[in-house]
Each structure stands twice: as structure tokens, then as C-alpha cells.
C-alpha positions as CSV (number, residue, x, y, z in Angstrom):
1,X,-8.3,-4.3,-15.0
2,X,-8.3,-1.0,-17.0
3,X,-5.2,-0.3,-19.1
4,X,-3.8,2.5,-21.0
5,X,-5.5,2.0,-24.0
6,X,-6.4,5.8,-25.2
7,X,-4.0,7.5,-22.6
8,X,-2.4,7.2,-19.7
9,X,-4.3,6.1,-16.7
10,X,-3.5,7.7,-13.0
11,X,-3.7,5.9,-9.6
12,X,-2.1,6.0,-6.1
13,X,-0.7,4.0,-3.8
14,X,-4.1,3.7,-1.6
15,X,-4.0,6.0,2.0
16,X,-5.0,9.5,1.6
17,X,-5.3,11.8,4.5
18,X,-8.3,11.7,6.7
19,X,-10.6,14.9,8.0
20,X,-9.9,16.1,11.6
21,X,-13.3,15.1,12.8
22,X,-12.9,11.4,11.6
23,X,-9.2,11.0,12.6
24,X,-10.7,11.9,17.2
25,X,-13.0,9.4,16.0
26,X,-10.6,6.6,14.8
27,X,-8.5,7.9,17.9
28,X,-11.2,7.4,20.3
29,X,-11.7,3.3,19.2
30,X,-8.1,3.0,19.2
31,X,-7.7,3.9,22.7
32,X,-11.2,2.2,24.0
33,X,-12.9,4.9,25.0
34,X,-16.9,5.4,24.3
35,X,-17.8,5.7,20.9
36,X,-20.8,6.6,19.0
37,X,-20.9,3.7,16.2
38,X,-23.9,5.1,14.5
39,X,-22.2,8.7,14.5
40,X,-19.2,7.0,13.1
41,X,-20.4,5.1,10.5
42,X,-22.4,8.0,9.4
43,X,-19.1,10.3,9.4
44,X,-17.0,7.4,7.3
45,X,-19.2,7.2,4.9
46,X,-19.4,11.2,4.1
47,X,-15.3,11.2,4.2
48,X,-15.1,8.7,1.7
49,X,-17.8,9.9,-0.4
50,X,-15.7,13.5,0.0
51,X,-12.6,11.7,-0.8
52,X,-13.7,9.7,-3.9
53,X,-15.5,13.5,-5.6
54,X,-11.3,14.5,-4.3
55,X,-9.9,12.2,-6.2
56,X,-11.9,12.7,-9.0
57,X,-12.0,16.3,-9.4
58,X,-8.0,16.3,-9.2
59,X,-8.1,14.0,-12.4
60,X,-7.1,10.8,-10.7
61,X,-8.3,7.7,-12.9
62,X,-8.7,5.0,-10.7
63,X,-9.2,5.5,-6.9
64,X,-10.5,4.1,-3.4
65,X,-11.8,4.9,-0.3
66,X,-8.2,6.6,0.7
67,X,-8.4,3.6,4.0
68,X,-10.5,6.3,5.6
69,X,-12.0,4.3,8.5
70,X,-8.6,2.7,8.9
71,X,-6.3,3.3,11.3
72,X,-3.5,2.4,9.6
73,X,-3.1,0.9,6.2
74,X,-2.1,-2.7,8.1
75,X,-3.1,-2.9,12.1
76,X,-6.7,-2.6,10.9
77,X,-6.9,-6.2,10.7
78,X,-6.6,-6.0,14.6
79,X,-10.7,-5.9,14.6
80,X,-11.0,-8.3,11.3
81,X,-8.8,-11.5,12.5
82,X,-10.1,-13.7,15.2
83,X,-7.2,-15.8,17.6
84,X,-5.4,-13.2,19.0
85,X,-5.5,-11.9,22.4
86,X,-5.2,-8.4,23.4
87,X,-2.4,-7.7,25.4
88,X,-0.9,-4.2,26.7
89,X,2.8,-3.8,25.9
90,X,3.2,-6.5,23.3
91,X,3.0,-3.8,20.2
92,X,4.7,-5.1,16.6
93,X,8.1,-5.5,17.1
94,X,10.5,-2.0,16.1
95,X,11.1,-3.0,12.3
96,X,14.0,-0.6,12.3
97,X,15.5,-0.4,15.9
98,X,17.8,-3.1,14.8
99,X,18.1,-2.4,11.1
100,X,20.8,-1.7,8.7
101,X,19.2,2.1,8.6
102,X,19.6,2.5,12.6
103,X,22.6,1.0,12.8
104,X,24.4,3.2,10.5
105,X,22.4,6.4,11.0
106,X,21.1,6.5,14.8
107,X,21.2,10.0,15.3
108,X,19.1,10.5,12.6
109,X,16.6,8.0,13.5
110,X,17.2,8.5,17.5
111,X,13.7,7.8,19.2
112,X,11.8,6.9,15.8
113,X,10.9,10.6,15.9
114,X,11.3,10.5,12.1
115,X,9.3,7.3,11.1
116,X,5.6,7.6,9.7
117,X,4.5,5.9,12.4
118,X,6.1,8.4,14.9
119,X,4.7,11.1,16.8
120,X,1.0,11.7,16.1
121,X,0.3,8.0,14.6
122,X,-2.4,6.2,16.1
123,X,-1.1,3.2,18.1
124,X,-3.7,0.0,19.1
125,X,-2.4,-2.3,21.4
126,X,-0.6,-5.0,20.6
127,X,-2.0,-8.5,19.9
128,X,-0.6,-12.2,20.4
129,X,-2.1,-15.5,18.7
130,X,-3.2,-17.5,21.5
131,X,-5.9,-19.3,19.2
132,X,-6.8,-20.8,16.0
133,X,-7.1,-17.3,13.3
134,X,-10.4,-16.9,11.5
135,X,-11.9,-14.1,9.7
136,X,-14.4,-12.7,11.7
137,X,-14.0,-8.9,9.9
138,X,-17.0,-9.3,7.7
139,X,-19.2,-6.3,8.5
140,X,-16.5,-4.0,8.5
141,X,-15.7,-5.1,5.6
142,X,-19.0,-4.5,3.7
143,X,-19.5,-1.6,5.5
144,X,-16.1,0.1,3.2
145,X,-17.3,-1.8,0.3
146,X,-21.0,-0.4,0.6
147,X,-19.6,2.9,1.8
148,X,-17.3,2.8,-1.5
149,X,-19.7,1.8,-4.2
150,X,-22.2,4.2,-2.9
151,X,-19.5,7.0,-3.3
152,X,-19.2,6.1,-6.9
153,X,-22.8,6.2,-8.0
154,X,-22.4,9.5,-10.3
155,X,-19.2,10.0,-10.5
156,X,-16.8,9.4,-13.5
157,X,-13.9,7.3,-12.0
158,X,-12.3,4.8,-14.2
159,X,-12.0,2.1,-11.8
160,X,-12.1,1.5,-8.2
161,X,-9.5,-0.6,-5.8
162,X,-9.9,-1.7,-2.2
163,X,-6.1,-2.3,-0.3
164,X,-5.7,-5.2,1.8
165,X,-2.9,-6.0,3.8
166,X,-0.4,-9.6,3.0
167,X,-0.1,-12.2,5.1
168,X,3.5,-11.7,6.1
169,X,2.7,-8.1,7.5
170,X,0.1,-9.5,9.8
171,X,2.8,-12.0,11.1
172,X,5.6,-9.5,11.2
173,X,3.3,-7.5,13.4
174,X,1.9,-10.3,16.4
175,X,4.0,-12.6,18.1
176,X,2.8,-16.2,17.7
177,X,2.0,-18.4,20.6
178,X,-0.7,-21.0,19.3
179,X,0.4,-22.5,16.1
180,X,3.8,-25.4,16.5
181,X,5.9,-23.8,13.7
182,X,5.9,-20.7,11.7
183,X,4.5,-22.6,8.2
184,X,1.6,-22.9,9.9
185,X,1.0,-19.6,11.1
186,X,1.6,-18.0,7.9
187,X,-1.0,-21.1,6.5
188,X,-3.4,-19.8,8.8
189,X,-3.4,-15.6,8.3
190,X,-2.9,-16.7,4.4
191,X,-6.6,-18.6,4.6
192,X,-8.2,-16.2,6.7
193,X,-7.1,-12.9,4.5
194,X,-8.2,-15.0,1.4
195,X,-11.7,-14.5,2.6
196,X,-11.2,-10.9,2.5
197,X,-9.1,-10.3,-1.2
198,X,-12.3,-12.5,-2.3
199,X,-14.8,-10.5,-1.1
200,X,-13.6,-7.1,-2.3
201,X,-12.9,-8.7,-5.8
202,X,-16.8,-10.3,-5.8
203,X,-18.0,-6.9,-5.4
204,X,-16.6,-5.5,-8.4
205,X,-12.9,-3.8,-7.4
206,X,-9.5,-4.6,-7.6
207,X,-8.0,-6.1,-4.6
208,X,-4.6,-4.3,-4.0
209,X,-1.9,-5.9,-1.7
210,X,0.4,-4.2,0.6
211,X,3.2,-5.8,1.1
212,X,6.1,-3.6,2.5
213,X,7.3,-6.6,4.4
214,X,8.7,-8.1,0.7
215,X,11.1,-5.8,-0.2
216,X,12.4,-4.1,3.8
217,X,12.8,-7.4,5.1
218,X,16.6,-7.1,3.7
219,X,16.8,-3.4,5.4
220,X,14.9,-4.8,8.5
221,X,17.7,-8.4,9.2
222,X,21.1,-6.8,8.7
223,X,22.3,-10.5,10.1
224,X,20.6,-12.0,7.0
225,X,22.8,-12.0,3.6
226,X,21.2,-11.2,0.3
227,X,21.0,-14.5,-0.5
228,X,19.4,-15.5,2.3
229,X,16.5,-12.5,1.9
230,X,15.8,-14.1,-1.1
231,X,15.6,-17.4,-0.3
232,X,12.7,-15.5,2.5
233,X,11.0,-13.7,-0.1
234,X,10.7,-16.8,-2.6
235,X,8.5,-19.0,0.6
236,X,6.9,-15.2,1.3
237,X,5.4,-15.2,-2.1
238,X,4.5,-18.7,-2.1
239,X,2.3,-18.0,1.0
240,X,0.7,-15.0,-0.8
241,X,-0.1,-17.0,-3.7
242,X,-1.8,-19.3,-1.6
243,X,-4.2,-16.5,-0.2
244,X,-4.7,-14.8,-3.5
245,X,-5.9,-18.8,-4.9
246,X,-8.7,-18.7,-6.9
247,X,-8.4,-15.0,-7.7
248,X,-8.4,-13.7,-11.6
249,X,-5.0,-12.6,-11.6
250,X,-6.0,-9.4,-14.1
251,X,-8.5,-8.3,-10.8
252,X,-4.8,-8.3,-8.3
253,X,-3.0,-4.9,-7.5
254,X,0.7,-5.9,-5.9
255,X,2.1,-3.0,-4.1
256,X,5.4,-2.6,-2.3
257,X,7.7,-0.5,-0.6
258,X,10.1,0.1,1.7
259,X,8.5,1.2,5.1
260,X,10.7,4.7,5.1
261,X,10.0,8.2,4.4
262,X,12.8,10.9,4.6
263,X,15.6,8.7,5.1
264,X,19.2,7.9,4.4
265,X,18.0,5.0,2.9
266,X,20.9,3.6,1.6
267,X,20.4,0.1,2.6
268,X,17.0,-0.3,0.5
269,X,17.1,-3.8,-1.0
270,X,17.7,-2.9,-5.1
271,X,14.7,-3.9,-7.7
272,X,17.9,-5.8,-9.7
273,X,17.6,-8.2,-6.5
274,X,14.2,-9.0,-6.2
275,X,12.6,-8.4,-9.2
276,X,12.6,-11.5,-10.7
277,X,10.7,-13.1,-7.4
278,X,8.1,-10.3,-7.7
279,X,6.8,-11.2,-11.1
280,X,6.0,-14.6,-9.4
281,X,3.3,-13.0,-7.0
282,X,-0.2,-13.6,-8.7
283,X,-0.8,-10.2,-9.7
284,X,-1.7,-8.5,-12.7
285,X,-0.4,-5.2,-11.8
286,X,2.6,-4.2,-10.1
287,X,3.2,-0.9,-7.5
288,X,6.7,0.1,-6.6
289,X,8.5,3.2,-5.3
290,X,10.2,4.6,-8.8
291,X,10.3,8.4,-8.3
292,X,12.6,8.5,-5.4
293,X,16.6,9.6,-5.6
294,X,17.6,5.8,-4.0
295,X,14.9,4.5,-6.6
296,X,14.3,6.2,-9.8
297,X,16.9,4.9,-12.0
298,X,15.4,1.4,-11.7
299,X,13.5,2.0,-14.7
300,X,16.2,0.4,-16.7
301,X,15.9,-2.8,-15.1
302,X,13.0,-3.4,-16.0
303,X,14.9,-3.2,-20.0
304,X,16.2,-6.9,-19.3
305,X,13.1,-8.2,-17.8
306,X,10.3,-10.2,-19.2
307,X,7.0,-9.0,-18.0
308,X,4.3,-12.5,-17.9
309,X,1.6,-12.1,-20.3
310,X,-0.8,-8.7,-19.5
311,X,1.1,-7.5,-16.7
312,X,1.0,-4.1,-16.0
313,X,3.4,-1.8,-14.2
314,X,2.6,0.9,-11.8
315,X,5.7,3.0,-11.4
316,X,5.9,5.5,-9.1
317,X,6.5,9.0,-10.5
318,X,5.4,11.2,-7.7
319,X,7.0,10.5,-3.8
320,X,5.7,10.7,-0.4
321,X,9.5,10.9,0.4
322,X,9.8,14.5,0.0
323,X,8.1,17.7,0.6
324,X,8.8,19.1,-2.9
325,X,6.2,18.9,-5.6
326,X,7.2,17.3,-8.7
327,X,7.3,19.2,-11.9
328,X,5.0,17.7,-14.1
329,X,7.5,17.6,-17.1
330,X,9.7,15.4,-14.9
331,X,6.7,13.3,-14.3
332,X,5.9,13.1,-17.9
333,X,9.8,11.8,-18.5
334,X,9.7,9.4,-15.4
335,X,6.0,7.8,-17.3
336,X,7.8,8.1,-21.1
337,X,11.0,6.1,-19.9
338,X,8.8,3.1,-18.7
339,X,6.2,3.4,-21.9
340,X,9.6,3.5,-24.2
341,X,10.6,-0.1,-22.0
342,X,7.0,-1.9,-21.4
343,X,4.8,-0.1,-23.9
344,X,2.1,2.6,-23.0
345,X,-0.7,0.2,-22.6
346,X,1.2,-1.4,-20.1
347,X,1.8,1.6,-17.7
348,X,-0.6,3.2,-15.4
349,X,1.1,6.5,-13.8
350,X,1.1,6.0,-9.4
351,X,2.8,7.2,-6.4
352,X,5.4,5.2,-4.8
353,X,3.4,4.9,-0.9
354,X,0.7,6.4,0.4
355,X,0.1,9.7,1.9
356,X,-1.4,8.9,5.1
357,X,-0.2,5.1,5.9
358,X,-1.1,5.7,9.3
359,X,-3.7,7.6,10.5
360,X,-3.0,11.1,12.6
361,X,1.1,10.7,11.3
362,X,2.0,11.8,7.6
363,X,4.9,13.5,7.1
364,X,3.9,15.0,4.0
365,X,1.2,18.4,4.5
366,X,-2.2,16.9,3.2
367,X,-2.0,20.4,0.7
368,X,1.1,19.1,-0.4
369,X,-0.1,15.7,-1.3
370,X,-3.1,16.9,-3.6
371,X,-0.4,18.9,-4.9
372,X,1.8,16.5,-5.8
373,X,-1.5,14.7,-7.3
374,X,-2.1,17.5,-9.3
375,X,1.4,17.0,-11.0
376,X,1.2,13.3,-11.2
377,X,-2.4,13.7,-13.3
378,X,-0.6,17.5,-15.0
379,X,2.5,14.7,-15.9
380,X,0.4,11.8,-17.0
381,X,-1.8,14.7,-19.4
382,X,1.8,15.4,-21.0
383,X,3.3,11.9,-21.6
384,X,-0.2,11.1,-22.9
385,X,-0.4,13.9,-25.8
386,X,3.6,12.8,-26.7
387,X,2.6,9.0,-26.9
388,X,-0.9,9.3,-28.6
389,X,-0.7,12.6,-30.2
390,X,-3.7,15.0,-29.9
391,X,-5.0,17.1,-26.5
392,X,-5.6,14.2,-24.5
């Protein structure tokens, strides 16, 4: 994994938005109606060849495919995981209808109207295990990677990562019915998502994990005490660890987040809690939401915390949790106060989610979000000439 050697590297969290054209076409396979698969394939691998250039010409270091052929950044694995049945009603289970944010704000939140995956989001139906899980997703699979490294050939990224979805967000979304107890459903998705964090790191990129699921589960269980959350997230990581086996550690992006936009948000779970836990997960980079008002003055936790050997940090200094565009002299502070904690070799400048997590539903004006890019790379520029010297 690239680090901060000269200056300071730029990233994102991993979903960018998706062209009109391709977005009727994802739309069209989620709701089963006839598709052209050669027209699609053909139209995927244009938007992410135009979304890599993007990235590029806005000055972002290391990039992706933006999850353009998915339809969200975690239900994609509907078409990539064998063992569960298709069955009309049975969608993911509301992770906030019962949460500590609807229970204190429900006006606010009446009708989900204000989630990302509200109005406009692409929905597929749900899915139950009735069967033993396997990976079956291996040509879609190479298709993104193909699609990804032929989108690089001539261009002047740094590096290139592929996002993959954890275990524990595949389970939180399908109800099982197959496996006897719960260890051995989270045994099984762990095994069969291995196959796929392999495969992205054997062709050359960096495997990033989502993993919402880690940090809302405490917003999500209002009936569960802190204590208890932890206690979740210690086995949590433990399954993760088993699916990342085998896996150079320096080739592992760990993101996280806490599945909310605009938000009252006052019941995130705090980085002081679950930090420690965190720098268990086999990762050699680390993604977090640190550029938000509930989040940004976590940097000083990470003073009293001993990073493993080569870990690198990931902070978020832009948000997808507001409309307004970062200055990039705030960005620069936000990069300095980590460098001044971790060192500058050990920060790489990010956002703190994505911009388009689920496809047809962002919150945040596509415009907006390459603006806010602009300031994160503007940001990264400044803290780079202050920590190096020179014109960067």
C-alpha cells in the first residue's frame, strides 16, 4: 500500500455517482425486466473508464471503479452469493425503525424519507438462506476487475482499490433459515466473501472493506448497553479476520461508518468506545467519518492510542453529511492535526462515506460531490507544502 512518503496522498470512501443512462440500466436488472447484457457490459465499462480519467483529473491519488455497476455499495452481493432464495417482501430488516435515532427523533425520520436509501434508491428484493452459501459471483467479479485495470492503462493514478462488503452486513441484511446457529452462518458468508477479498487483491488492488454494521450496531440495538456492543463487535471482528485469512495485511482497506447522512445523530457510537477493537481487524489502513460536527474532534483520541506497526489512517476531512463544500484551509487543518498525532507518512487524506452508497439515492448533488473533491485534493495540496515545504 502507497503511503505519504513525498506528500500527502488523497482517496475516497469508494461510491461515486453513476451516469443517468447506466443508473435505467442498473434499474432495469433490479426490477427483472429485459435487459441487454451486452449493451450493459459495454456501457459499465465506459462509465468506469469515465469515472477513473474523473478521478484523476480532479487530483485524487488513489481511486476505483466508483461501484459503478453496483447497485448499492452492499446488496450487490445478491447476484455473487449462492444459498439464498428470492423471496418478495422479505427486504433487509429497517436498521433504524427501531433505533436510538428514530426513537428520539421520529418526526424527523417519519417514513425514512431522509435515509440514503430512501426515495430514488434502487431496492432488489429481498433474499432468505435456505441453502448451504457459496461464491458463485466470479464473472462479475472479473468483469469490474478487467473493466478497472483496463481504465487504468494510461492514466497516472497512484493506486487502485476495489470495495467489498463484510460479512456481518451480508447477515444483517437476509434472514437465516438453513444454518442451526448464527456462528455458523457468519462461518459461512465469512468463507465465501474470502474468495472474493482474494481475488481483487491477486489482481493487483487493494481490497477495501465496508463495514458500517461495526460501528451503527450500537445506534441500531438501543436494548443493547455499551458493553454489550462491544462484546458484539469483539466476535464481529473475529469473523472478519477469518475472511480476510491469508491476506497481506499492508494490501487491506477497513472502512466504517455510521449508516446516516443529515441526521441528528446524536446517538453515534464514540471512536473512544470502539477504537481499540478496530485496530484488531487485519487491516493496514483504516477509513472513518472524521470531518463531521458529531465526529471531527475525535482526532485527539487517536493521541492515546498505539497504532500496530505500518498502520495507516484514513481520516475523513471532507463529509457526505452536508451540502456545504469544505474550505480547503479547514481541510488542510483537519489533515495537519492527524499528521502532528500519527506522522505524515502515516495519513492518507479521505472522505468519511461515499457519495452515491446506493445507486439512483444520494443526498449530496453529484456537482457538489466533485466539489467537495476538489477541496479535499485543494486541502491535501496545502497541508502537503506546510509538512514538506516546497510547491508540492
Amino acid at each position: 500500500m502507497k503511503r505519504s512518503t513525498e506528500r500527502i496522498l488523497t482517496t475516497h470512501a469508494g461510491s461515486l455517482p453513476r451516469p443517468d443512462d447506466l443508473l435505467e440500466m442498473l434499474r432495469a436488472r433490479a426490477d427483472g425486466q429485459p435487459l441487454d447484457e451486452r449493451a450493459f457490459d459495454a456501457r459499465l465499462r465506459s462509465a468506469v473508464a469515465e469515472i477513473v480519467r474523473e478521478q484523476v483529473a480532479h487530483g485524487l491519488d488513489v481511486v476505483d471503479d466508483g461501484e459503478q455497476g453496483k447497485t448499492g455499495f452492499s446488496v450487490y452481493t445478491n447476484e455473487r452469493l449462492a444459498g439464498f432464495e428470492l423471496r418478495p417482501g422479505a427486504s433487509a430488516p429497517s436498521q433504524f425503525a427501531t433505533s436510538r435515532e428514530h426513537r428520539d427523533f421520529p418526526e424527523y425520520y417519519q417514513a425514512g424519507a431522509r435515509m440514503p436509501s430512501g426515495a430514488g434508491a434502487i431496492r432488489p428484493p429481498g433474499r432468505v438462506c435456505t441453502g448451504p452459501i457459496a461464491y458463485v459471483g466470479q464473472s462479475q467479479l472479473q468483469r469490474d476487475l478487467d473493466n478497472l485495470k483496463a481504465a487504468l492503462e494510461g492514466v497516472a493514478a497512484t493506486e487502485a482499490f476495489v470495495p467489498a462488503i463484510s460479512p456481518s452486513m451480508v447477515s444483517l441484511q437476509h434472514t437465516n433459515e438453513y444454518y442451526r446457529t448464527d456462528e455458523e452462518y457468519e462461518a459461512a458468508i465469512a468463507d465465501a466473501m474470502h474468495e472474493e477479498y482474494k481475488a481483487i487483491v491477486d489482481a493487483g488492488f487493494l481490497v477495501q472493506i465496508d463495514d458500517p454494521h461495526l460501528v451503527t450496531q450500537y445506534m441500531r440495538k438501543p436494548e443493547l448497553s455499551l458493553a454489550q456492543c462491544r462484546q458484539w463487535a469483539e466476535h464481529h471482528v473475529e469473523v472478519l479476520n477469518h475472511a480476510l485469512r491469508d491476506i497481506p495485511r499492508d494490501r487491506i482497506r477497513f472502512h466504517t461508518c455510521y449508516s446516516i447522512n443529515m441526521g441528528p445523530r446524536v446517538h453515534d457510537m464514540e471512536l473512544k468506545d470502539i477504537v481499540d477493537i478496530i485496530l484488531k481487524i487485519h487491516a493496514g489502513a483504516h477509513s472513518f467519518e472524521a470531518a463531521n460536527p458529531r465526529h471531527e474532534h475525535e482526532w485527539r483520541v487517536w493521541e492515546n492510542v498505539k497504532l500496530p506497526e505500518g498502520t495507516i489512517l484514513i481520516p475523513g476531512v471532507i463529509t457526505q453529511s452536508t451540502v456545504l463544500v469544505e474550505h480547503p484551509e479547514l481541510v488542510a487543518d483537519r489533515i495537519l492535526r492527524f499528521a502532528s498525532v500519527v506522522g505524515r507518512e502515516n495519513v492518507i487524506a479521505g472522505a468519511d462515506c461515499g457519495f452515491a452508497t446506493f445507486a439512483g439515492a444520494s443526498e449530496i448533488h453529484p456537482k457538489i460531490a466533485w466539489a467537495k473533491l476538489d477541496a479535499l485534493v485543494a486541502g491535501a495540496r496545502l497541508a502537503s507544502q506546510r509538512l514538506w515545504g516546497g510547491s508540492q
